[in-house]
N, C-alpha and C positions, 0 to 999 in steps of 0.2 A: 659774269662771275668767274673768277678763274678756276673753280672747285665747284666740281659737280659730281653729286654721288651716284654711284651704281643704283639704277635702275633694276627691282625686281623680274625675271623671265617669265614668272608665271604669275599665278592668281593669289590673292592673298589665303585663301582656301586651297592650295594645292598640296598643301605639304601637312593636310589633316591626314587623321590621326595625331602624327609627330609635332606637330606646331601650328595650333590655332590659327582660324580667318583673323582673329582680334588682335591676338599677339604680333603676327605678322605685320598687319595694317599699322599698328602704332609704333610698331618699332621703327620699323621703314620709313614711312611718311612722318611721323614725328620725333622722335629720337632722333634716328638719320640725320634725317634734314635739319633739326637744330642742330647739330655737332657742322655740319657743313656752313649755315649761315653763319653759325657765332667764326669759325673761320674765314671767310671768305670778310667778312668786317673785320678782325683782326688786322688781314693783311694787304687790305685796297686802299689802294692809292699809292704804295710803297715798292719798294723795288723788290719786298719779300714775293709778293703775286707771282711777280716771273719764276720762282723753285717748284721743283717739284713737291710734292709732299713726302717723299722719300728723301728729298733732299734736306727739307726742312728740318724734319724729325732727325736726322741724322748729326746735326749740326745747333739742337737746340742750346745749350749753351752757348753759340754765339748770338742768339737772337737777340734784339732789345731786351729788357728787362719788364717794358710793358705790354708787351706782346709774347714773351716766352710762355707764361704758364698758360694764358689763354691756346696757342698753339698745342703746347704737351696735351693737355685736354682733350681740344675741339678736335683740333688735326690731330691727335692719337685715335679720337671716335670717330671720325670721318675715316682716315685709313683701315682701322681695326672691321669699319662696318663696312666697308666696299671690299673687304677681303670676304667677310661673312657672308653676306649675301649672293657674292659672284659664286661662290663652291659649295649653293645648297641646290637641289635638286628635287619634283618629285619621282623621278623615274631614277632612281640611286641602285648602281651595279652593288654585289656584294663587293668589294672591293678594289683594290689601286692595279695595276697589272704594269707590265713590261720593265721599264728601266726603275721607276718609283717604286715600285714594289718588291722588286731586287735590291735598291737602297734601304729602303724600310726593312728588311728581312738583314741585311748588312749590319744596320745600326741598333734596331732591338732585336734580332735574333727570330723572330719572327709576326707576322702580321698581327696573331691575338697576342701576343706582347706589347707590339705596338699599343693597338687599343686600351689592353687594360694600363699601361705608363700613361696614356695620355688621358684618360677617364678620372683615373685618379689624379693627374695633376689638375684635370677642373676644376674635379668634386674637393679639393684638400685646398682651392686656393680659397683664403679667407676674407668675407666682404665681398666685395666687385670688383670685376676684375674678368680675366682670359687665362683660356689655355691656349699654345701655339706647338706648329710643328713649323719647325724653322730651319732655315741653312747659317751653319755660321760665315767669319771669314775663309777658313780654309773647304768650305763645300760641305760640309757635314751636317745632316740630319739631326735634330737634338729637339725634344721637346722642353717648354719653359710654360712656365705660368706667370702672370703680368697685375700687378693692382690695377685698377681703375680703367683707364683707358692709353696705357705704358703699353710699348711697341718691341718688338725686338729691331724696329727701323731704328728706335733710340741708342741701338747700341750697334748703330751699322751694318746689321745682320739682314736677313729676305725669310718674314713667315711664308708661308705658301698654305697654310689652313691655320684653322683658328675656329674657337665654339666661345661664344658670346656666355658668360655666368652671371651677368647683373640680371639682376631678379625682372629689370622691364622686361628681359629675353624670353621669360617662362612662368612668368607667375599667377598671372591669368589661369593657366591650365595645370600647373604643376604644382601653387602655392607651395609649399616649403620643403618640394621631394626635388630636390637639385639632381640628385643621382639618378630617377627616373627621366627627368628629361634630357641629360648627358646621354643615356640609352638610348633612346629615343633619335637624339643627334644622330646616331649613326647608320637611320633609315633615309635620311635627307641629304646624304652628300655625296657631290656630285665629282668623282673621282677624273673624270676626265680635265675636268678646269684645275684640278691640284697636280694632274699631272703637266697640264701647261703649265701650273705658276714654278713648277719645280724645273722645267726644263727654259724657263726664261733666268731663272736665279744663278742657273749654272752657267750659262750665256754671260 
């Protein structure tokens, strides 16, 4: 296969309280992995296989016409959820520290800024869908919110985090308190991999 999704670190039970064994299990193992199959058939046998999926996404509008939207899709869930998963934790520090949290304090002014900008762009996006915190072209920090399974790779840009708001991500446990399990997000993340993904994007 040439797509293969991030593999959970821990137990699907590690991140209770904040995100159920059930939730966890089906999101991953089932969700995950179909966004990854229905990709990886999209694009076998073709010379698409050999891109990345950054590159992919980057460049959908040149795709075939019958493999585009299955891509935006699958490959938007497959990369959105290998982001997700790689930057949750249960042993999550209060926060980001050194160069990233100097950024973050630069671009909203300061950390509990950060959070309540990006809490609310979860909770306010309508339907299914993401929040992200992203680099643009010029380096800069910006949060965005995404329908469906929409990337800011689509717009040639690097999330470096990201909280999953379709209802498979929390509904089990949180049925129709969105806001509470956004909360909840911010006992589960694992600051040191967002500080890698932010110091690979500026690379």
């Amino acid at each position: 296969m040439a797509f293969e999704r991030v593999k959970l670190k821990f137990a699907f039970d590690a991140l209770e309280p904040h995100i159920d064994a059930k939730t966890m299990e089906i999101h991953s193992e089932k969700h995950h992995q179909g966004y990854t199959d229905k990709l990886n058939t999209a694009v076998e046998d073709s010379e698409w296989a050999d891109y990345s999926i950054e590159e992919l996404l980057g460049m959908l509008e040149d795709l075939p016409d019958d493999i585009q939207t299955t891509v935006r899709n699958n490959g938007g869930g497959f990369a959105n959820h290998n982001l997700f998963f790689s930057t949750l934790t249960p042993v999550s520090s209060d926060g980001p520290t050194g160069e990233l949290k100097e950024s973050i304090e630069d671009a909203f002014d300061s950390f509990e800024d950060f959070k309540e900008e990006f809490s609310k762009a979860a909770a306010g996006q309508f339907g299914s869908g993401w929040a992200f915190l992203a680099l643009d072209e010029e380096g800069e920090l910006y949060i965005t919110a995404k329908p469906n399974q929409d990337s800011p790779l689509m717009d040639n840009h690097t999330p470096i985090m990201g909280i999953d708001v379709w209802e498979h991500a929390y509904y089990l446990n949180y049925q129709n308190k969105r806001a509470d399990y956004i909360e909840a997000f911010w006992n589960v993340i694992d600051w040191e991999k967002i500080a890698e993904n932010f110091e690979k994007a500026q690379a």
